[in-house]
C-alpha positions as CSV (number, residue, x, y, z in Angstrom):
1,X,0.0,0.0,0.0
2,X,2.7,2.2,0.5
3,X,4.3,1.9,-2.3
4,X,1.6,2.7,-4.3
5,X,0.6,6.0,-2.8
6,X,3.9,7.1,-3.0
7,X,3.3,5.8,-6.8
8,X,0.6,8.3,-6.5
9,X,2.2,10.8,-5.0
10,X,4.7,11.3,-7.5
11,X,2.6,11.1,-10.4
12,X,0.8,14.2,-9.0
13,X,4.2,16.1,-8.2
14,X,5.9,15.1,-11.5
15,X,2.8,16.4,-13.6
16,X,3.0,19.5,-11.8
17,X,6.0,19.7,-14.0
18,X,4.3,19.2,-17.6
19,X,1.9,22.3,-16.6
20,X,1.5,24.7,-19.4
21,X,0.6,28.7,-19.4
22,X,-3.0,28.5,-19.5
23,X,-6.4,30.3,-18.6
24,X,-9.6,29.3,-17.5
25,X,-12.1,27.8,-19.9
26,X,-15.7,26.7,-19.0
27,X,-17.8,24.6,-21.9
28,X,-21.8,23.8,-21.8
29,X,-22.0,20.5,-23.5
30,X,-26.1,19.6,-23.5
31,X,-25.8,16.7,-26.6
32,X,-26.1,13.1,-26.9
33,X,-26.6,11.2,-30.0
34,X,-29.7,8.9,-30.4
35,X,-33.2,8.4,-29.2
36,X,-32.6,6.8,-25.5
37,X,-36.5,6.3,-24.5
38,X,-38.3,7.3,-21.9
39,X,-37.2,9.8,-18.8
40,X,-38.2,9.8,-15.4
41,X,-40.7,12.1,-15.4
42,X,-42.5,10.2,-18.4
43,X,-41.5,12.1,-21.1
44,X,-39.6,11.0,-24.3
45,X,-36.6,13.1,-25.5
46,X,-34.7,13.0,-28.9
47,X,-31.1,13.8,-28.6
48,X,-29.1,15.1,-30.9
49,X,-25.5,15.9,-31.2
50,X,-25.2,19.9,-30.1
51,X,-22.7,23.1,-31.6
52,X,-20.4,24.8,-29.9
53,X,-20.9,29.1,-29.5
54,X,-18.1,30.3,-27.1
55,X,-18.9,33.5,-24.5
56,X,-18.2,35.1,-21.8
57,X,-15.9,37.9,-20.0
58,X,-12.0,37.2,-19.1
59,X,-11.3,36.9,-15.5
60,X,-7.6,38.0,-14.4
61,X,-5.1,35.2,-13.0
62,X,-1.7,36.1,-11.4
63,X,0.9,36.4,-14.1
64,X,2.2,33.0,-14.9
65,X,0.0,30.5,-13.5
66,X,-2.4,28.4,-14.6
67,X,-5.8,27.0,-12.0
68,X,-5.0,23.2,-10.7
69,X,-7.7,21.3,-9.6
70,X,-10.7,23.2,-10.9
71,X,-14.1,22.5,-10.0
72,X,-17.7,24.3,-10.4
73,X,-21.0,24.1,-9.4
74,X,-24.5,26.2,-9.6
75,X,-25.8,28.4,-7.1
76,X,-29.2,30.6,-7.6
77,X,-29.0,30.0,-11.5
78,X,-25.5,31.5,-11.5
79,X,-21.8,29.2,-12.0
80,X,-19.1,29.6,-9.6
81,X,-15.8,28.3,-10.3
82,X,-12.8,27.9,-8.0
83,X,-9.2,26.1,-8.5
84,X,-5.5,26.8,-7.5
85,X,-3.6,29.3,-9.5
86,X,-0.4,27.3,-10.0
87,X,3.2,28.0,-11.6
88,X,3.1,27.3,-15.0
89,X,6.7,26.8,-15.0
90,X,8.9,24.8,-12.8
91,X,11.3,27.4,-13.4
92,X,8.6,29.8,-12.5
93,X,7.6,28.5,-8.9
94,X,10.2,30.5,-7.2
95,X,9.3,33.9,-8.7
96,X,5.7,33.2,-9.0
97,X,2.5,32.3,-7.1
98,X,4.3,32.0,-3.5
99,X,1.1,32.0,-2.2
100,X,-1.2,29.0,-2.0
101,X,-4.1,30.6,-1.8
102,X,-7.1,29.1,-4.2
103,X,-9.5,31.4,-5.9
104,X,-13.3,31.5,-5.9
105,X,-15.1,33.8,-9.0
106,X,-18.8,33.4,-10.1
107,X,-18.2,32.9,-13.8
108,X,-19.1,36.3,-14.7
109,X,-15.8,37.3,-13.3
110,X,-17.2,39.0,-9.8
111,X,-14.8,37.0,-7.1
112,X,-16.4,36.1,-4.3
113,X,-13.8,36.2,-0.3
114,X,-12.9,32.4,1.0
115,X,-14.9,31.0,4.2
116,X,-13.6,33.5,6.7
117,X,-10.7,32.0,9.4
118,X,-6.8,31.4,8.9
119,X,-7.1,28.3,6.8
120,X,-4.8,26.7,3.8
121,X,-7.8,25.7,2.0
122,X,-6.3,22.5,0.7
123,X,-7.9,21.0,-2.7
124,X,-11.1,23.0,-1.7
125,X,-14.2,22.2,-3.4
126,X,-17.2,23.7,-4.9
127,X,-20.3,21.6,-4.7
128,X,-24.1,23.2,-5.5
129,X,-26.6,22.2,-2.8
130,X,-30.4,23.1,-2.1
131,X,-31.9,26.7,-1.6
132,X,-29.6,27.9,-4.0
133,X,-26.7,27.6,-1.3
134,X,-23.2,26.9,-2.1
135,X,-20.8,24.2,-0.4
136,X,-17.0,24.3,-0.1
137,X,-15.1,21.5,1.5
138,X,-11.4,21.8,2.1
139,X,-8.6,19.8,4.0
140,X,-6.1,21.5,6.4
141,X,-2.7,19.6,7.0
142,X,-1.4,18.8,10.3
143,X,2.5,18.4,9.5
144,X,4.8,21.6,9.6
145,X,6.1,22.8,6.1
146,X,2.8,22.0,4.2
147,X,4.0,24.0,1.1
148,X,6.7,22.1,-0.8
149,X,9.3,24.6,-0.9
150,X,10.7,24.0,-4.1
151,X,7.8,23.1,-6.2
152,X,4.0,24.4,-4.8
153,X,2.4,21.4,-6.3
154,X,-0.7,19.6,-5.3
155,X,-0.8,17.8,-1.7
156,X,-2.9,15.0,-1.6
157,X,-3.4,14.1,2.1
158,X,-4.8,16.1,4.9
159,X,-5.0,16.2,8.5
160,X,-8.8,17.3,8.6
161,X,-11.5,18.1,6.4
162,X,-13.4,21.2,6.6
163,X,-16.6,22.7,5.3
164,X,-18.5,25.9,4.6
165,X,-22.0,27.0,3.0
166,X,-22.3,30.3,1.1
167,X,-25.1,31.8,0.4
168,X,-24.9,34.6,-2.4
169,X,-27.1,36.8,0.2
170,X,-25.9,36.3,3.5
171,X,-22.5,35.2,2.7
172,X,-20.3,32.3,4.4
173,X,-21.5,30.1,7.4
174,X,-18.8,29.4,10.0
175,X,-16.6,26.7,8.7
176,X,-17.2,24.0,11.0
177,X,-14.6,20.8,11.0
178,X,-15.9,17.7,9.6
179,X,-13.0,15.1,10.9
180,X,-9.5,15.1,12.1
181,X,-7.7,12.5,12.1
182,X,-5.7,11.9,15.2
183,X,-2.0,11.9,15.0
184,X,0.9,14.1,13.8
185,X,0.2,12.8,10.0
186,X,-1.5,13.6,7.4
187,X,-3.3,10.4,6.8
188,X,-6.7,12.0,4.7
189,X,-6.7,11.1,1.0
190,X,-8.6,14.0,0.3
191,X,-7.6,15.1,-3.6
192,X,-9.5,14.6,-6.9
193,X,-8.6,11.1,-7.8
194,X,-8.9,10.0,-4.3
195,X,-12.2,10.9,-2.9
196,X,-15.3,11.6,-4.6
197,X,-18.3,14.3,-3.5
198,X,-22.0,13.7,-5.0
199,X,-25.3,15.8,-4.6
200,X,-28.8,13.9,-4.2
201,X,-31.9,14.8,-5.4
202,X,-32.7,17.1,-3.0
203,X,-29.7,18.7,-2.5
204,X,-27.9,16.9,0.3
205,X,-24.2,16.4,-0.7
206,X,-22.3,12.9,0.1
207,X,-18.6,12.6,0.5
208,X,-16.3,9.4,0.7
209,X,-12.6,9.8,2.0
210,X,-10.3,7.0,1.9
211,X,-7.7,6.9,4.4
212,X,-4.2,5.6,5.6
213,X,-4.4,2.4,7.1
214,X,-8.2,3.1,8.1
215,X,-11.6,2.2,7.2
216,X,-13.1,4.6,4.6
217,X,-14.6,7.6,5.3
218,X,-18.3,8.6,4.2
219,X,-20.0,12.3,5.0
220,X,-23.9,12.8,4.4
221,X,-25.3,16.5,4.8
222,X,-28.8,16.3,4.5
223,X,-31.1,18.9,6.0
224,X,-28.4,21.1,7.3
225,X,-26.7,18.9,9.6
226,X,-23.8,16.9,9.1
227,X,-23.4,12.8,9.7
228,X,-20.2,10.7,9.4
229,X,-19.9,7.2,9.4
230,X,-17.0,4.5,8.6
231,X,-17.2,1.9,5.7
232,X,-15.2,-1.5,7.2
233,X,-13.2,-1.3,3.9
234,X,-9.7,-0.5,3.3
235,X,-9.4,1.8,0.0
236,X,-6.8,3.7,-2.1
237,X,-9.2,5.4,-4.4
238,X,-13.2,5.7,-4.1
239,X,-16.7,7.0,-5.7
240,X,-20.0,8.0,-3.9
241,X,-22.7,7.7,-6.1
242,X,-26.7,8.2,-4.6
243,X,-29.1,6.4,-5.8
244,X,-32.9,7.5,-7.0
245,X,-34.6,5.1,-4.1
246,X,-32.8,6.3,-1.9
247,X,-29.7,4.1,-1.4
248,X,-26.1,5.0,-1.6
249,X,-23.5,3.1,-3.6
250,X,-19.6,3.3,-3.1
251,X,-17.5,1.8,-5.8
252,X,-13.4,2.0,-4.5
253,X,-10.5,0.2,-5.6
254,X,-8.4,-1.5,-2.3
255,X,-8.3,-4.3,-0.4
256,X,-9.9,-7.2,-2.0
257,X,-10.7,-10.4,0.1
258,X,-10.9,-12.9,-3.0
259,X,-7.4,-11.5,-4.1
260,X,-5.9,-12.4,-0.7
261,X,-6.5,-9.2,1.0
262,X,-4.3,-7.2,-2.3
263,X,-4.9,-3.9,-1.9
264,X,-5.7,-3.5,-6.1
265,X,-9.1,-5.0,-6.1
266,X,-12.4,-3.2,-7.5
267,X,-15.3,-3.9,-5.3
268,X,-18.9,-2.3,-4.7
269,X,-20.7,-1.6,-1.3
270,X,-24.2,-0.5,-0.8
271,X,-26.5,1.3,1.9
272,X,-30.2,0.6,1.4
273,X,-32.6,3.3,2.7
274,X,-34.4,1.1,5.0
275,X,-32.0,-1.0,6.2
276,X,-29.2,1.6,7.3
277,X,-25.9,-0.6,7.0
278,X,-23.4,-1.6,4.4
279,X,-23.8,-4.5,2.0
280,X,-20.8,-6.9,1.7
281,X,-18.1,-5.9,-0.9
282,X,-18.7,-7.3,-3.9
283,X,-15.8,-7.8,-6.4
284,X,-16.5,-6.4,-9.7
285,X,-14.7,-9.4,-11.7
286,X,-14.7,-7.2,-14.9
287,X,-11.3,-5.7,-13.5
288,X,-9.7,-7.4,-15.8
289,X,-5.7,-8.0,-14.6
290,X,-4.7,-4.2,-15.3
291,X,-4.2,-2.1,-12.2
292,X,-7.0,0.0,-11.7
293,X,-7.1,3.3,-10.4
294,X,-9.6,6.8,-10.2
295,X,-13.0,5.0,-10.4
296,X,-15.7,7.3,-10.6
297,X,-20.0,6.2,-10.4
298,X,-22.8,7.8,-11.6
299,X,-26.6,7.4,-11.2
300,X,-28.4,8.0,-14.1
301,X,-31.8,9.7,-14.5
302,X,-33.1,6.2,-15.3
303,X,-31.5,4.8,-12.2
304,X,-29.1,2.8,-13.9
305,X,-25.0,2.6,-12.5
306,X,-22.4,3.9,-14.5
307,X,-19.1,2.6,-13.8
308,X,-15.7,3.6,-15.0
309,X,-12.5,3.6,-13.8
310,X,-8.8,4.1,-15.3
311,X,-6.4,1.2,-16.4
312,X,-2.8,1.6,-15.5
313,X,-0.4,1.2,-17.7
314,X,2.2,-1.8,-16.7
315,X,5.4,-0.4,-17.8
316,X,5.5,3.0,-17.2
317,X,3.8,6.4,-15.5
318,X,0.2,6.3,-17.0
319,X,-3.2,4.9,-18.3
320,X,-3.6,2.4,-21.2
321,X,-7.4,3.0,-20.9
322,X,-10.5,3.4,-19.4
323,X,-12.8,0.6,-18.9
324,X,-16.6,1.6,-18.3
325,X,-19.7,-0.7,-17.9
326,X,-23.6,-0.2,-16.5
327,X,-25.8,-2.3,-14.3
328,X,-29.4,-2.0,-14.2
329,X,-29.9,-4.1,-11.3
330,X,-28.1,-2.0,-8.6
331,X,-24.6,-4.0,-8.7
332,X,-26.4,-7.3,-8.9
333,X,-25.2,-7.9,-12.6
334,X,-23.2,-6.1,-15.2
335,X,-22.9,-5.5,-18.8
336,X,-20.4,-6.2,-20.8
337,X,-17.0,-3.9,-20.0
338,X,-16.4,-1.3,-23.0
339,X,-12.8,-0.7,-23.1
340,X,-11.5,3.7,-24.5
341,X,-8.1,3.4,-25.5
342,X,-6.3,6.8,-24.0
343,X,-3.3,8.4,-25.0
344,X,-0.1,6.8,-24.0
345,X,1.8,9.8,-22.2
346,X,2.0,10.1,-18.8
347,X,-0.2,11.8,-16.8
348,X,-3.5,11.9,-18.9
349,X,-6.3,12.4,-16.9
350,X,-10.1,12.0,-17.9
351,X,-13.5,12.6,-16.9
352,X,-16.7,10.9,-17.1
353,X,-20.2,12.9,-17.2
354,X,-23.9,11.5,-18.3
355,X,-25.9,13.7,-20.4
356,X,-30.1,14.0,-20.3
357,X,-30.6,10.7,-22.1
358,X,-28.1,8.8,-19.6
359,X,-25.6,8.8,-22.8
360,X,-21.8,8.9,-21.1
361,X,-19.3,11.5,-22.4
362,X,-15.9,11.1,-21.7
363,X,-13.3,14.3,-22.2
364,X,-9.5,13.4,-22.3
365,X,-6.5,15.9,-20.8
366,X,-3.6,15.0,-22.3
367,X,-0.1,16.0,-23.9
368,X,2.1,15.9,-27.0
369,X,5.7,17.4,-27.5
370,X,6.1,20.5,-30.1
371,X,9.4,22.0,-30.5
372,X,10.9,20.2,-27.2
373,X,8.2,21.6,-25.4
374,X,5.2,19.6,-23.6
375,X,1.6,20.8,-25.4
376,X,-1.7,19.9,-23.7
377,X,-5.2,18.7,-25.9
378,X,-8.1,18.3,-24.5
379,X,-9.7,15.1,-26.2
380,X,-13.7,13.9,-26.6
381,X,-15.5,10.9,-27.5
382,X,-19.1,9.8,-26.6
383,X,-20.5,6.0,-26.5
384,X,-22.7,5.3,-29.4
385,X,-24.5,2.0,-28.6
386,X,-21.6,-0.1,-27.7
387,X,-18.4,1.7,-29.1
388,X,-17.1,4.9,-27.9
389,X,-16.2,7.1,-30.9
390,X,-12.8,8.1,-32.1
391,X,-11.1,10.6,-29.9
392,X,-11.5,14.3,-31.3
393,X,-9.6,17.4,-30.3
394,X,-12.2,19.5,-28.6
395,X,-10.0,22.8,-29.2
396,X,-8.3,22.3,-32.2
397,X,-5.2,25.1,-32.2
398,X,-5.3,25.4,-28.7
399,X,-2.9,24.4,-25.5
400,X,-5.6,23.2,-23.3
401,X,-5.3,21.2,-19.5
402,X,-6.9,21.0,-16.0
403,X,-10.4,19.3,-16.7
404,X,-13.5,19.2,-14.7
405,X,-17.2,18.4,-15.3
406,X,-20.4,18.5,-13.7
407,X,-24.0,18.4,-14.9
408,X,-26.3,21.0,-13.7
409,X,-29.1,18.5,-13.5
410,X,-30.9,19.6,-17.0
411,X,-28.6,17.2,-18.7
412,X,-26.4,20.1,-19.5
413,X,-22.7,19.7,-18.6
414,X,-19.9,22.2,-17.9
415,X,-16.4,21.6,-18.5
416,X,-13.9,23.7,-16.6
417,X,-10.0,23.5,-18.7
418,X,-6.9,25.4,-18.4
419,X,-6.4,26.8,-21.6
420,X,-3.2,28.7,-22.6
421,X,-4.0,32.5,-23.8
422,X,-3.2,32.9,-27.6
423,X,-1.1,35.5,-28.7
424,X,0.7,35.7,-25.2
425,X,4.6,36.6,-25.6
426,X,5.6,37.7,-22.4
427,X,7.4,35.0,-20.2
428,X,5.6,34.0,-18.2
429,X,2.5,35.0,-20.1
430,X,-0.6,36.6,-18.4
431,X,-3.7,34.7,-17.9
432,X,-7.2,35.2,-18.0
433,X,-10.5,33.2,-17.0
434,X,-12.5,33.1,-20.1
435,X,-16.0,31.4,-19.5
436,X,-17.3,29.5,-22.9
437,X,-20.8,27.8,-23.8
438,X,-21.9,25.0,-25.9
439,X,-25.3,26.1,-27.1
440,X,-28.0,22.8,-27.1
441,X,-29.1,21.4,-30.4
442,X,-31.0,19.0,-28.0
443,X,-34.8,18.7,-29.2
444,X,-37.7,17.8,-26.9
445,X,-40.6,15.8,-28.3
446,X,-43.3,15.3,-25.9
């Protein structure tokens, strides 16, 4: 186990290292391809594949950064983003962005102050809840030095997690700690491939944590109050995922009994909403022999499970591809795995998103060399009945990194990417956040 979170560990520190002079981008993808039946609310929907219409107004970033670990979420109709402005350079950390200090902006550029108190705000996060309130979760480290002095690059344990609501007309709650682990260490998993947050259907937010050496961690807020409870499993990466009825599911990669207790297993637990315990891991068998890692589950509007979860690579610092399958039967059974073949470079990072007809979308961060230097793409493809389509540059011309996506529960989805501003000739170039849409094509036939 150790070994492979320091595997982790410098995967994330040695990426830092590929990052690329960028700006904030923000996409509106509301297409699928196909007729996919019926929706919850008994209504049939066409889909059809959407165009793209960029907007928006450019949000300042301190010169020569670029934001790490991005995320967004919808308050009161309106987008907020938030992310780390991060040297773009590893010559550059020095100089530049000595302060770790995240930033918080509603997409049309107005910045918005950080949950007040003396805190580091580690991998915070924005998640949308109910009454048009805001939440931001963040760890706070327990060890001394918690900036890496020669390179600021991402942490990705914690001491404590943390938490905040904002309400765009009231302002920030007092932040209110969620756990601390007891010790000297930092022994949280709390980062983006690690843990996983989720938002029900009415707004309650869930959040799994694995941890060091512990049982996993698992954070319901529902009706303004906060409840923690422990899953008996051991796990290096996991995925929250409520379900429609009610339930909860929690997909993870760790120890795996019918492996002989191998910490590289991919199992399944469930919480039914009656009977208020944890189901038995159950091994997903379609694995395969490939390491996995990153897993991420959603629920679509159908109620159907959406698994997916990366393939490491053998031989080297990376992912050979990402493996996705669906059960209709709440984890009882499975499809058939469908298997996206990813870029072979180190350090590609994806990200999977349903759409309104419960058709998955999968965008691609990854890198190519130009003229001895490292240039980032951001790659596309989409699952048409059983084969995902060829991967497509989503911004042809353009140095692009840093991907997030959420839905906003319409079926539209919003990408968040780094992208590099063109024309820049100053070293290190300036940055802007520039806030793009993809206008729907979607029709709705009643």
């Amino acid at each position: 186990m150790a070994r492979a979170l320091a595997t982790s560990k410098l995967r994330l520190v040695v990426g830092a290292a590929l990052a690329v002079t960028s700006v904030w981008l923000i996409v509106q993808l509301a297409a699928t391809y196909g007729q996919r039946g019926a929706h919850a609310d008994g209504s049939s929907r066409a889909c059809s594949s959407a165009s793209w219409a960029e907007e928006g107004h450019p949000v300042p970033l301190p010169d020569g950064t670029f934001l790490r670990s991005p995320t967004v979420a919808v308050s009161s109709n309106a987008l907020y983003l938030s992310g780390l402005p991060s040297p773009a350079g590893r010559h550059d950390s020095i100089a530049f962005a000595t302060e770790r200090t995240p930033l918080l902006v509603r997409a049309d550029g107005e910045k918005v102050s950080l949950p007040p108190g003396p805190f580091a705000f580690i991998n915070g996060r924005l998640i949308g809840g109910s009454k048009g309130q805001l939440h931001f979760i963040w760890g706070e480290s327990g060890e001394k030095n918690t900036r890496m002095n020669a390179y600021p690059g991402p942490r990705i344990r914690v001491k404590s997690l943390w938490h905040a609501a904002f309400d765009p007309n009231t302002g920030w709650s007092k932040p209110r700690e969620l756990f601390e682990r007891a010790g000297d260490r930092d022994r949280l998993l709390w980062n983006s491939e690690s843990a996983d947050v989720a938002v029900t259907e009415s707004g309650g937010v869930q959040v799994v944590v694995p941890q060091v050496n512990a049982p996993l961690l698992h954070f319901v807020l529902a009706e303004d109050a906060w409840q923690t409870d422990t899953i008996p499993v051991r796990a290096l990466y996991a995925t929250v995922a409520p379900g429609a009825d009610g339930s909860t599911y929690v997909a993870y990669v760790g120890e795996d009994p019918s492996r002989g207790g191998a910490m590289n297993g991919m199992l399944i637990v469930r919480m039914d909403s009656k009977v208020r315990h944890w189901s038995m891991p159950q091994p997903i068998l379609a694995r395969g022999e490939h390491l996995a890692a990153r897993p991420r589950l959603l629920v679509g509007r159908r109620g159907g499970l959406h698994l997916a979860w990366s393939q490491l690579a053998a031989s080297r610092l990376g992912v050979d591809a990402g493996r996705y399958l669906t059960s209709e039967d709440g984890a009882a059974s499975w499809s058939a795995p469908v298997s996206l073949d990813l870029p072979k470079q180190s350090f590609t990072k994806w990200r999977l998103a349903l759409d309104a007809c419960d058709v998955p979308h999968v965008f691609v961060s990854t890198w190519t060399w130009k003229d001895s230097t490292p240039v980032s793409h951001i790659l596309y493809s989409t699952l048409r009945d059983t084969r995902w389509t060829t991967l497509v540059d989503l911004l042809p011309g353009k140095s692009a990194r840093e991907i997030e996506v959420m839905s906003d529960g319409t079926g539209s989805l919003h990408l968040i990417a780094s992208v590099r501003r063109e024309g820049a000739t100053t070293s290190p170039p300036s940055y802007d956040v520039v806030v793009s849409a993809l206008a729907s094509a979607r029709s709705l036939e009643r």
